[in-house]
N, C-alpha and C positions, 0 to 999 in steps of 0.2 A: 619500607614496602607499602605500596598502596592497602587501604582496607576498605571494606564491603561495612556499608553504615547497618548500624545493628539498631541505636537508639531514635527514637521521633525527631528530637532536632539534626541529627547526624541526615539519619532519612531525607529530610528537607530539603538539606543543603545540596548532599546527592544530589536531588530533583532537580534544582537551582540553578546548579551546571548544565544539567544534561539540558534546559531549555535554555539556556544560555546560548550554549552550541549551538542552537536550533537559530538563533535568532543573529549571532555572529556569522555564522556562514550566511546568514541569510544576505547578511550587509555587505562582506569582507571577502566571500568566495572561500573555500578552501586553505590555496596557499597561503590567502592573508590573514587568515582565521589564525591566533597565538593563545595558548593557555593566557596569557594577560589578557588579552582582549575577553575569555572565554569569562576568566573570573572576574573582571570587571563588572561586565554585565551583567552576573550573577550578585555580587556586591559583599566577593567574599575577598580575603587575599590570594595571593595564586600560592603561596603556600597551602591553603588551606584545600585547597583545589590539589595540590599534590598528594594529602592525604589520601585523595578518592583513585585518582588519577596518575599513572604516572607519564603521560604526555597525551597531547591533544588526541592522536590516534585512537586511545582508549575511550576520550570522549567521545569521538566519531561511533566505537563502538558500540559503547552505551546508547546513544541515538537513535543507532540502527535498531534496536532491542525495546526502545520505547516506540517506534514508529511501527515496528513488527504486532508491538503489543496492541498497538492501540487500531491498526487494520482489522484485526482479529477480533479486537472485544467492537468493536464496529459490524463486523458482519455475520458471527456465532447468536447474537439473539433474533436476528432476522430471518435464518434458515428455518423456522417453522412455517413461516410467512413465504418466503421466497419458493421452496419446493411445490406450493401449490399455483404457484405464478404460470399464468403464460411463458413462453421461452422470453419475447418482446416484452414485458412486463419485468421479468427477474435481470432482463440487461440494462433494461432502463433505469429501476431500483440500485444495481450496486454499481453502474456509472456516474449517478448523479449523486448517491452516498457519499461513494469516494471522493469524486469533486469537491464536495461541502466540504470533508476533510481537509484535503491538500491545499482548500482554502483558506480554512483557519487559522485562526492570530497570524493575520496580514500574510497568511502566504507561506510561513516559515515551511511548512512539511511539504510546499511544494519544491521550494529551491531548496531544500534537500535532496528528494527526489530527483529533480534534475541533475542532481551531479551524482544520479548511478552509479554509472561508470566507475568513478575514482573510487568508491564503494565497496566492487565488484569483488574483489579480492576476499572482504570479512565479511560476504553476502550470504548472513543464515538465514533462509526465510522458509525453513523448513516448517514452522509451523502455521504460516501462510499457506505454502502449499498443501500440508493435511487438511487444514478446515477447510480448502476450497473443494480439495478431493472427497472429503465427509459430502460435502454442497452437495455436488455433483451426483454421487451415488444415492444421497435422499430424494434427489429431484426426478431420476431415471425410476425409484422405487413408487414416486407417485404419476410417473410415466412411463408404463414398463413398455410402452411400444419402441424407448429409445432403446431397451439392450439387444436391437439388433442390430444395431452400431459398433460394428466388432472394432473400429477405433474412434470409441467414444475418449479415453485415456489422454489421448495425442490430440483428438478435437478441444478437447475441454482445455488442454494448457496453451493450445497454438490464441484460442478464444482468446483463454483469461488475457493473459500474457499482452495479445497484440490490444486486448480492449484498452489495458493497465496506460499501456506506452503508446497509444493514440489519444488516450485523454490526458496526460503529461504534457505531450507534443503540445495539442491545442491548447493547453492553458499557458502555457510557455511564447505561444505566437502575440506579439506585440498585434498584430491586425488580421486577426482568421477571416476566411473568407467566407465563413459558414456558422449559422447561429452552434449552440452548446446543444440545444435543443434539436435540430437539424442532424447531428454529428449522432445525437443516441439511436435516433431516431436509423437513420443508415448502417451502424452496428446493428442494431436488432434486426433487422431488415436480411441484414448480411449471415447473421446468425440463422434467422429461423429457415431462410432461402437453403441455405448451405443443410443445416437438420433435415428439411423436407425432401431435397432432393436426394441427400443417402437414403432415406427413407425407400424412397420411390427403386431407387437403384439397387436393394437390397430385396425390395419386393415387400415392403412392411409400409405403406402408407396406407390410412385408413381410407 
């Protein structure tokens, strides 16, 4: 039976894999992706990799659960920051965040990302969703003129959601037709339009 690393080198090796994964799918795709390939490039045996693992799937799991992690420890220290943000301001900040993310070491947590989909199935991102929901209710708390947005809830995930998988897209396009810069800039845009005018239509615009 697979086991859960308890000691500092055990822990490592853990780690080892799981960016391993990151970095085979990155090259290899999915299907092509094999526990050898995985522990190769981790520079263990794939026995050793079965300790942790008991096939690549789990790997993939573990992934999802370090990419969850590291979204969250990414945007939990900026929500002091962010809730006093313009709306155009807080969209700019955690699209360009994110970006920098999904660009690091070469790309790997982007083409991950991209292959959502296959994902979809072990997709816990529940704790994604709380701290963006936490976000959201801190930023309305230092702009109480939003809680007249009786579907602020359903705004705020249709947002998050389409901003997530519109910056995906674009960094995925071989030749955008539109700078990165240009793209936040049109989200905000579309955000604060969309805010102002419930605003207006609820009878709460200043």
């Amino acid at each position: 039976m697979p086991r859960k690393p308890q000691q500092p080198r055990a822990q490592a090796t853990f780690n080892a894999i799981v960016e391993a994964g990151f970095i085979s799918l990155a090259g290899n795709g999915v299907e092509n992706t094999t526990t050898r390939h995985i522990a190769d490039i981790a520079g263990v045996s794939v026995g050793s990799l079965y300790e942790y693992f008991a096939n690549k799937e789990e790997v993939f799991d573990a992934m999802h659960e370090h990419m969850v992690r590291e979204v969250v420890g990414m945007v939990r220290p900026l929500i002091p920051t962010l809730v006093r943000m313009d709306i155009r301001e807080l969209v700019a900040e955690l699209l360009y965040r994110f970006r920098d993310l999904l660009e690091r070491d070469d790309g790997r947590y982007l083409r991950y990302m991209s292959y959502a989909a296959y994902f979809a199935p072990r997709d816990q991102i529940e704790p994604i969703n709380r701290l963006l929901m936490d976000l959201l209710m801190k930023y309305v708390m230092h702009h109480p003129q939003l809680v007249r947005l009786t579907n602020l809830p359903a705004m705020g995930f249709i947002m998050i959601n389409g901003g997530v998988f519109t910056v995906i897209r674009y960094l995925t396009e071989p030749n955008p037709t539109v700078t990165f810069d240009d793209l936040v800039r049109g989200l905000g845009d579309m955000v604060a339009h969309f805010v102002d005018g419930e605003l207006q239509r609820v009878g709460g615009a200043d």
